[in-house]
N, C-alpha and C positions, 0 to 999 in steps of 0.2 A: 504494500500500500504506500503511497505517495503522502509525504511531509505537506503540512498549508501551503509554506512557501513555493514547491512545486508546482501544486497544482495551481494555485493563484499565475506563477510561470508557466502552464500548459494554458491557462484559460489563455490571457493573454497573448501570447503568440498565437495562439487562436484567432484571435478575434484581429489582431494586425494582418496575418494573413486573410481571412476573410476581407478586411478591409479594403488588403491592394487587391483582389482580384476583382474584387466590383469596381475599381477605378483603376483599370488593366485600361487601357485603348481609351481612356477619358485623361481630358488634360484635368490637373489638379484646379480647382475655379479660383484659388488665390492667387492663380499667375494666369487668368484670363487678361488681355487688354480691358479698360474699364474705364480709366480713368484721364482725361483730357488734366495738360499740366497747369491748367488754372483753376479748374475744379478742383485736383489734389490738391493744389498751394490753399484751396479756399479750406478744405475738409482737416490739415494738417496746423493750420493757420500758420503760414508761410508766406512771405514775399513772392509771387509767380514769378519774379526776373530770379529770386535766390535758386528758386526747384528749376527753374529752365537752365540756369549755369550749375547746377546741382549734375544734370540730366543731362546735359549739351556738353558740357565744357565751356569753357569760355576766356578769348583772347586778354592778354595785359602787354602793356608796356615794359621794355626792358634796355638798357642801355646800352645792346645789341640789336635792339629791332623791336622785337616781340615772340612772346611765349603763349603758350595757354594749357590753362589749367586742363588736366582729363575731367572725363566727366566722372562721378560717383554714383551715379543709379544708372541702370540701364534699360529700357525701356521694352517694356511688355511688346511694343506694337512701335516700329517706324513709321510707318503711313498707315494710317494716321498716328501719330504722334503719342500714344496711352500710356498711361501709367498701369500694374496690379495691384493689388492688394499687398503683395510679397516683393515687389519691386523695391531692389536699391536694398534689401533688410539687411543683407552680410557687408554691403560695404558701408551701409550706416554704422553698423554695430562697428566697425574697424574706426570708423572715424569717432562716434563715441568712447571707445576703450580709450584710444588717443585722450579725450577733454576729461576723463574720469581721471586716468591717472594722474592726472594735473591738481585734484582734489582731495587734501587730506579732510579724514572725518573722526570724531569722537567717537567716545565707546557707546553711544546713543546711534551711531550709524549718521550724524550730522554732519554737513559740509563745516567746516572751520576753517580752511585755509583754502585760499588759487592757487597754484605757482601759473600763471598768466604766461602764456606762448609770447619767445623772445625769439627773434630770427637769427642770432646769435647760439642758441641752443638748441639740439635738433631734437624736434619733435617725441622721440623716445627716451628720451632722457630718464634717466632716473630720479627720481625727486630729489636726492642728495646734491645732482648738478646739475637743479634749478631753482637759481642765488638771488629771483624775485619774486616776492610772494603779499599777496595783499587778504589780512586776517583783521576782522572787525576790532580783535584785541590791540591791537598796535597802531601806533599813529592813526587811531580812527580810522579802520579800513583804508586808506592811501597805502597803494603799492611801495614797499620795502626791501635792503637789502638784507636777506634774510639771517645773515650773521649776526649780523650789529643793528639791526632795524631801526638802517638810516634810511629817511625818505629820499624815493627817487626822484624826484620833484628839487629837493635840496642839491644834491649831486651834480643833475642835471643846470640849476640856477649858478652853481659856484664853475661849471664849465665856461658857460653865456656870459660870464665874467671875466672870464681872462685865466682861470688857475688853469694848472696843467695837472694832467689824468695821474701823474707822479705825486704831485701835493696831497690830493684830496683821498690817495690810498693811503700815506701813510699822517694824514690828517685822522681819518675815519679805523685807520689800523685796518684798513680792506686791499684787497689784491688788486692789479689792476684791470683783472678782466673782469671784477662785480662792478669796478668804476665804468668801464667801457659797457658791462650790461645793460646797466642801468642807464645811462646814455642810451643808449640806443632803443632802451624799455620807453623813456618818455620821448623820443622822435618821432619811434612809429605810434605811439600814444596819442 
């Protein structure tokens, strides 16, 4: 005789196999085309230019010419144009794991910290070597160097002044590339 857990395992397999063979030779209906990308942007509440360079790609300027972005969804239907229901879901989910890891949380499971995307640091970073971070507990939420949570607003002011990136690391007791992050953190800012 068969243990619960088994059989709870035979039903199961059971019943998934039942399942694919009724949807043998049918497309799955969560990746039928369905949906036109202003209707999605409207159902998603989304900017339609953001889902259509989401979806398209889309060209930017570069001090070689020009570049563009790939696109991140892929579209159920070219002509006409549709979104599914399951369209874009794994390369959403790729580009969420990206902004998640960029958020430290409490033992509550709460957000508490950004480390905020520096073009200076690539994208997969490890939180250890990402040196700005904006947490409500510090300088009132203003993005900070996370060492010594000096504002980058500061930093950046004492640049626009005349110091040199030399003075203001070993003013701040910081390296020079959290000087230069940060820099760069309130340009593209």
């Amino acid at each position: 005789m068969n243990s619960a857990p088994e059989q709870v395992s035979q039903v199961y397999n059971s019943v998934v196999q039942s399942g694919k063979g009724r949807l043998a030779g049918q497309k799955d209906p969560r990746n039928q085309a369905a949906y036109p990308l202003n209707e999605a942007a409207r159902y998603i509440r989304l900017p339609p230019a953001t889902l259509r360079a989401w979806t398209l790609g889309r060209p930017y300027p570069t001090a070689q010419g020009s570049g563009h972005f790939r696109p991140l969804i892929r579209p159920a239907s070219w002509r006409p144009r549709l979104l599914s229901f399951a369209s874009g879901q794994l390369a959403m989910r790729q580009v969420m794991q990206a902004h998640l890891k960029r958020v430290n949380w409490d033992a509550e499971q709460f957000p508490v910290r950004l480390h905020p995307f520096i073009f200076s640091v690539p994208a997969d970073a490890a939180p250890a070597a990402m040196p700005i971070a904006i947490d409500p507990r510090i300088s009132f939420g203003r993005p900070v160097v996370v060492s010594r949570g000096i504002s980058t607003a500061a930093i950046a002011d004492r640049i626009d002044a005349g110091e040199t990136v030399e003075a203001l690391a070993a003013d701040y007791d910081l390296s020079t590339a959290e000087i230069e992050h940060s820099v760069l953190y309130e340009r593209a800012a």
